[in-house]
DSSP file (Angstrom, degrees, kcal/mol; ACC not computed):
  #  RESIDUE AA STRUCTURE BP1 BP2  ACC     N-H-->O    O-->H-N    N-H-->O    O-->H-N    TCO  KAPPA ALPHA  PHI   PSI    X-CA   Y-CA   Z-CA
    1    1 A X              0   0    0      0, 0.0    19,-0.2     0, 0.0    18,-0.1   0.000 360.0 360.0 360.0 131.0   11.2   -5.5    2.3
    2    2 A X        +     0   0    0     16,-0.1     3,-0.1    71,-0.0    71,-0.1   0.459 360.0  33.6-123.5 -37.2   11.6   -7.4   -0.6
    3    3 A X  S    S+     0   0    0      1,-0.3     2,-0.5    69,-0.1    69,-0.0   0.131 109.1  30.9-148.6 -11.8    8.2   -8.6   -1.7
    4    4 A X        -     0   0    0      1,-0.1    -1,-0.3    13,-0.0     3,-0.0  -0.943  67.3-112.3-169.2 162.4    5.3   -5.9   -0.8
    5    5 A X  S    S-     0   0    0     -2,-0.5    13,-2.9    12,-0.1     2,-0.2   0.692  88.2 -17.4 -43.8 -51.0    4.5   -2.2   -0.3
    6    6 A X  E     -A   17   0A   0     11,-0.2    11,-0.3    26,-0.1     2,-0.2  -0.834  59.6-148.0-157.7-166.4    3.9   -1.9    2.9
    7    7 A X  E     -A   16   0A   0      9,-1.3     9,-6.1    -2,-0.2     2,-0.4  -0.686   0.9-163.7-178.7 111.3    3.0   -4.3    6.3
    8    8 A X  E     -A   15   0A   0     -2,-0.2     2,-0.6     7,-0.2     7,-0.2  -0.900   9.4-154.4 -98.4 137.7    0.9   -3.7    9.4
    9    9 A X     >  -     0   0    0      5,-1.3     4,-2.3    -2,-0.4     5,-0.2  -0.980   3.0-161.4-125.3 118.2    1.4   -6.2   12.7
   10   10 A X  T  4 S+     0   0    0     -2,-0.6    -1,-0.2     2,-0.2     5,-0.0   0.631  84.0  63.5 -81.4 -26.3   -1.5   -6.0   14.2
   11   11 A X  T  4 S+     0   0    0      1,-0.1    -1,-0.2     3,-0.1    -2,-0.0   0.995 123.8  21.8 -68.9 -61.4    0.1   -7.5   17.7
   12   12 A X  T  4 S-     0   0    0      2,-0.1    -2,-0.2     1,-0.1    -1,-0.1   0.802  94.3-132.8 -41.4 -63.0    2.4   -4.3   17.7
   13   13 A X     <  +     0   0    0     -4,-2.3     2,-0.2     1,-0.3    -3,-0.2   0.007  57.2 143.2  95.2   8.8    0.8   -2.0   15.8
   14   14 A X        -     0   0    0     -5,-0.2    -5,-1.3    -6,-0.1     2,-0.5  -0.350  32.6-163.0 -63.2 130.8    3.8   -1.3   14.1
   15   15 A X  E     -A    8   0A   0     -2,-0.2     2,-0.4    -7,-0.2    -7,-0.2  -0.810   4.2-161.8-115.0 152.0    3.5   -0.6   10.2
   16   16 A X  E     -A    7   0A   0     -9,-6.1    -9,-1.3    -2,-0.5     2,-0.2  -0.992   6.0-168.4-120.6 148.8    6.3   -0.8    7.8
   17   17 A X  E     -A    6   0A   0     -2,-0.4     2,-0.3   -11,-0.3   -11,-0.2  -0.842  30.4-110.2 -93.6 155.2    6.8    0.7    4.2
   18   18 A X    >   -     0   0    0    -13,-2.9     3,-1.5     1,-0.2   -16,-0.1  -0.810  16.6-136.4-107.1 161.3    9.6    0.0    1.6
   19   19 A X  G >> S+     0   0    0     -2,-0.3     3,-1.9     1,-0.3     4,-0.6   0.716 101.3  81.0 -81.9 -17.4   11.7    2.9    1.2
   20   20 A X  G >4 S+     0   0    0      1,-0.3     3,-1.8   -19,-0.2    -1,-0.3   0.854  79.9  69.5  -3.4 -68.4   11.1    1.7   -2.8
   21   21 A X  G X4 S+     0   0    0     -3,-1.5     3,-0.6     1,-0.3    -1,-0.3   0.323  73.0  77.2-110.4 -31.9    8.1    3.4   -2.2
   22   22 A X  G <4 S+     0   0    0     -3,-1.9    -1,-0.3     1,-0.2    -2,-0.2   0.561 101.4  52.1 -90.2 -31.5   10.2    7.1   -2.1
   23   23 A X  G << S+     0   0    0     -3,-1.8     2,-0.4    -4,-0.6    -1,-0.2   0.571  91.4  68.4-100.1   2.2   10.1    6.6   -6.1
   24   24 A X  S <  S-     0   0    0     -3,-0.6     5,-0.2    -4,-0.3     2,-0.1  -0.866 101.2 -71.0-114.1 159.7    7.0    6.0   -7.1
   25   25 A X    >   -     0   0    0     -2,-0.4     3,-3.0     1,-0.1     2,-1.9  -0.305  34.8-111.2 -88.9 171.0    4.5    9.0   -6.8
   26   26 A X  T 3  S+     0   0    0      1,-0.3     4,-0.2     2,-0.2    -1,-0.1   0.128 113.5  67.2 -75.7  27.7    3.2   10.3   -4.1
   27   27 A X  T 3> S+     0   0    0     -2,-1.9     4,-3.3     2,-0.1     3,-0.4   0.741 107.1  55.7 -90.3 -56.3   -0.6    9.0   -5.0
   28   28 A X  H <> S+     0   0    0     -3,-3.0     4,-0.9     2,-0.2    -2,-0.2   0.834 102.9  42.5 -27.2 -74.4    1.3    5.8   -4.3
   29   29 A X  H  > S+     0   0    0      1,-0.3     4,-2.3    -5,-0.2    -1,-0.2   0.551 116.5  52.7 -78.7  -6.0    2.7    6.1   -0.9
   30   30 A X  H  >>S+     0   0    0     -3,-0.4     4,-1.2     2,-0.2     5,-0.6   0.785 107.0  50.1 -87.2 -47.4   -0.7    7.7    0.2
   31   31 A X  H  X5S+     0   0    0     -4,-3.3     4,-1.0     2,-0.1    -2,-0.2   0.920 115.2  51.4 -74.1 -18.6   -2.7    4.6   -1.3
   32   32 A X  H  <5S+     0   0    0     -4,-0.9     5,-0.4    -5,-0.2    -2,-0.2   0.975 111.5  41.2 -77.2 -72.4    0.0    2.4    0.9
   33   33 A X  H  X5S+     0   0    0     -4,-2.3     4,-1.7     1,-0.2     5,-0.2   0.975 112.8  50.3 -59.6 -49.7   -0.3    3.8    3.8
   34   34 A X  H  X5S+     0   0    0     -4,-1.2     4,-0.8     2,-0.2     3,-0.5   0.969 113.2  57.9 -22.7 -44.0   -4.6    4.3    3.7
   35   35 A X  H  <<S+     0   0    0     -4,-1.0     2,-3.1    -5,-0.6     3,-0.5   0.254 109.3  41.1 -79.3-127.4   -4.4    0.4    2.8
   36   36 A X  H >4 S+     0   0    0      1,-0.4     3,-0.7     2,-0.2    -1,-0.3   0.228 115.7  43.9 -88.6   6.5   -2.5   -0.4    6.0
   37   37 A X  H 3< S+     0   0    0     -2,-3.1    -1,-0.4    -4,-1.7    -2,-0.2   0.626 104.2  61.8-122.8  24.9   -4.0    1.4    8.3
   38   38 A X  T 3< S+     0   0    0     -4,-0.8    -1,-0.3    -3,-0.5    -2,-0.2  -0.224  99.2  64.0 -98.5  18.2   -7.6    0.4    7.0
   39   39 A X  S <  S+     0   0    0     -3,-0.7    -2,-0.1     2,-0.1    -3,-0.1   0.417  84.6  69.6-112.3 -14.4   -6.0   -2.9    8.0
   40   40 A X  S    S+     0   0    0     -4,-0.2    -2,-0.1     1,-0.2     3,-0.1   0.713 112.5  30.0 -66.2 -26.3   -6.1   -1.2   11.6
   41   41 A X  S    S+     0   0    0      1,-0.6     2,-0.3     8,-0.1    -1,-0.2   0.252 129.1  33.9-117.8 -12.0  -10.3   -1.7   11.2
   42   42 A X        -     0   0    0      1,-0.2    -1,-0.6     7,-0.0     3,-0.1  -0.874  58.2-160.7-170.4 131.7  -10.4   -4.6    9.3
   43   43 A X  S    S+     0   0    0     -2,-0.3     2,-0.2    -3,-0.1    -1,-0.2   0.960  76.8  44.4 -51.0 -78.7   -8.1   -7.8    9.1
   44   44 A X  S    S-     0   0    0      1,-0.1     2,-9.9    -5,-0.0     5,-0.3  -0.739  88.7-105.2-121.3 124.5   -9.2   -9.1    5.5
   45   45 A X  S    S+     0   0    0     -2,-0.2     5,-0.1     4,-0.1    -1,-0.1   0.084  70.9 141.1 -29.9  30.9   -9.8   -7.8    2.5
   46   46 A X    >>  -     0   0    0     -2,-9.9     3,-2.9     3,-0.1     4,-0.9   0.044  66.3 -76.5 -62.2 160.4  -13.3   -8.1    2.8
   47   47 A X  H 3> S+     0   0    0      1,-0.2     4,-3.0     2,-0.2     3,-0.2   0.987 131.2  54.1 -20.4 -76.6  -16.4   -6.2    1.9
   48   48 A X  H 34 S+     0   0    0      1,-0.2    -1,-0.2     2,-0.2    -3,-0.1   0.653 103.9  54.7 -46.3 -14.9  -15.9   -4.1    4.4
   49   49 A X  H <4 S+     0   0    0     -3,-2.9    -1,-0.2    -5,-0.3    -2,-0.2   0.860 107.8  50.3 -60.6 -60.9  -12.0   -3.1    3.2
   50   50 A X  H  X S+     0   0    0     -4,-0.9     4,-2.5     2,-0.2    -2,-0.2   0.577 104.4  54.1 -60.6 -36.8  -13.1   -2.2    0.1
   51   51 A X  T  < S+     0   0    0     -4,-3.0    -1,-0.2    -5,-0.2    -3,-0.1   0.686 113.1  48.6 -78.7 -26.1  -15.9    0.2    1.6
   52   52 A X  T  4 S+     0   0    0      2,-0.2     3,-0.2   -14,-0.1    -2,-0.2   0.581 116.3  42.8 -82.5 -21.4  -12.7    1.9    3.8
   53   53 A X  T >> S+     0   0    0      1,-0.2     3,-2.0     3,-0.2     2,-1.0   0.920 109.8  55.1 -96.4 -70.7  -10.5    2.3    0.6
   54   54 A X  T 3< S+     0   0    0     -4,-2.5    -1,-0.2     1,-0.3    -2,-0.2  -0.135 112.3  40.8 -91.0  35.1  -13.2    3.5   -1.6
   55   55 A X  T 34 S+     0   0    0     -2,-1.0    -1,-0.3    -3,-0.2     2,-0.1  -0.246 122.5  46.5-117.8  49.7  -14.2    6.6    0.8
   56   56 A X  T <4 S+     0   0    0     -3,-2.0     2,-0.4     1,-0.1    -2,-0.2   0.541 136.3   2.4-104.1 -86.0  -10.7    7.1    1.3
   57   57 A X     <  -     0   0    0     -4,-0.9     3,-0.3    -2,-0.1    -1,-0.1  -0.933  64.2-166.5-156.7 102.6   -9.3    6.9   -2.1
   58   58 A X  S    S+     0   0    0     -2,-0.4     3,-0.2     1,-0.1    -4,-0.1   0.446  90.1  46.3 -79.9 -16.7  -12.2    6.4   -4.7
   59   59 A X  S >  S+     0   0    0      1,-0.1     3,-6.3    -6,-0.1     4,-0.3   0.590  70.3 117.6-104.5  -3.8   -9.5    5.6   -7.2
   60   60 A X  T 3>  +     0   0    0      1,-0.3     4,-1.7    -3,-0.3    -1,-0.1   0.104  63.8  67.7 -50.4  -6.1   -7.4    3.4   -5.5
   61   61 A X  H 3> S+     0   0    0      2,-0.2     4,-1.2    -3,-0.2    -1,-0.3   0.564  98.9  51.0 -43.3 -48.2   -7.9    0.6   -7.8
   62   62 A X  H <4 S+     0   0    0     -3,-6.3     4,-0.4     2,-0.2    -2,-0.2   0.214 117.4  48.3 -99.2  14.1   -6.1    2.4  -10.8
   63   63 A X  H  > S+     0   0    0     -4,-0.3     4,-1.5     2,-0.1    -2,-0.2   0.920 107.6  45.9 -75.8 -79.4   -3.3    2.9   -7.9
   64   64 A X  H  X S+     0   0    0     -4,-1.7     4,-2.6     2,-0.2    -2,-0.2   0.840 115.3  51.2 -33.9 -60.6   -3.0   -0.6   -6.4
   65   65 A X  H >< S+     0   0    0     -4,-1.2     3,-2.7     1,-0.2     2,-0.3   0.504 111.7  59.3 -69.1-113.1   -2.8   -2.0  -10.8
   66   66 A X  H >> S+     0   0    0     -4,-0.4     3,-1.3     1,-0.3     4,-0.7   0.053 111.1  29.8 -25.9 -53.5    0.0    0.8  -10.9
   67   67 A X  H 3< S+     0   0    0     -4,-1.5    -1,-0.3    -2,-0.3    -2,-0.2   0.762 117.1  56.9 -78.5 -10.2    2.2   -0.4   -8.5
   68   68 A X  T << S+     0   0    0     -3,-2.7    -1,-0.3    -4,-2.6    -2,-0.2  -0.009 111.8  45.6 -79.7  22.9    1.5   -3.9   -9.0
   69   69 A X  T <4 S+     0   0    0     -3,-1.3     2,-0.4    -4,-0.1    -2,-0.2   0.116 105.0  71.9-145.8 -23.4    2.4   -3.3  -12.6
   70   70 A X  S  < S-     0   0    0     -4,-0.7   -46,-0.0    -5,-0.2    -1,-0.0  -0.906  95.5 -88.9-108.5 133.0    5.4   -1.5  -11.8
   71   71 A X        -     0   0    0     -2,-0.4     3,-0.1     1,-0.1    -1,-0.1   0.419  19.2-132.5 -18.0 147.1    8.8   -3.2  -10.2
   72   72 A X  S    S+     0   0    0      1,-0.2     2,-0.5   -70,-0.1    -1,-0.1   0.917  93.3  17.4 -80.8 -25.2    9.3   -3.6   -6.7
   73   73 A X        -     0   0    0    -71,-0.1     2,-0.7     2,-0.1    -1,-0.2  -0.919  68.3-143.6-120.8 127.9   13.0   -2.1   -7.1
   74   74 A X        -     0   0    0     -2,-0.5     2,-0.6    -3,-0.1     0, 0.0  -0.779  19.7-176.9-109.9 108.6   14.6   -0.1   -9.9
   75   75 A X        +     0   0    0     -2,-0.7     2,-0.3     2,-0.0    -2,-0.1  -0.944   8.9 165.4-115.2 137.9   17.8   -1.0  -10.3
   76   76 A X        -     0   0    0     -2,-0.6     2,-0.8     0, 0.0    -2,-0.0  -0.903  16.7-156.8-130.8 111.1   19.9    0.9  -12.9
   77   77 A X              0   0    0     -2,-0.3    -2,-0.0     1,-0.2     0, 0.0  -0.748 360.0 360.0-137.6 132.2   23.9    0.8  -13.2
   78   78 A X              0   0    0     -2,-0.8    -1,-0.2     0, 0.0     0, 0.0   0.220 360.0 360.0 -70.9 360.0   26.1    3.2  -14.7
């Protein structure tokens, strides 16, 4: 995965995360998965999304701007 955090397919049920995700902290991979599987109950980011994040993860806001703020990849070479 190249381009986002995580992905649920709702025909499957399969969810994926990117192993990225194994560097950022663990506040992180906890607000990625909650967000996909609140996708499990609700499609679309809708009212009703927001009302599943925020008595989940009541901060999850200053989460989401963190990793959206931070690379998808770190690449560093020695």
């Amino acid at each position: 995965m190249k381009t986002k955090w995580g992905s649920w397919k709702r025909e499957t049920g399969h969810v994926w995360f990117n192993v990225e995700l194994a560097k950022k902290p663990p506040a992180c991979l906890e607000y990625i998965v909650v967000h996909e599987m609140a996708h499990y109950l609700e499609r679309h980011h809708d009212d009703r999304f927001t009302k599943l994040m925020d008595r989940s993860i009541p901060n999850w806001r200053s989460i989401r701007d963190q990793l959206n703020n931070s690379p998808l990849a770190e690449e560093q070479w020695t």
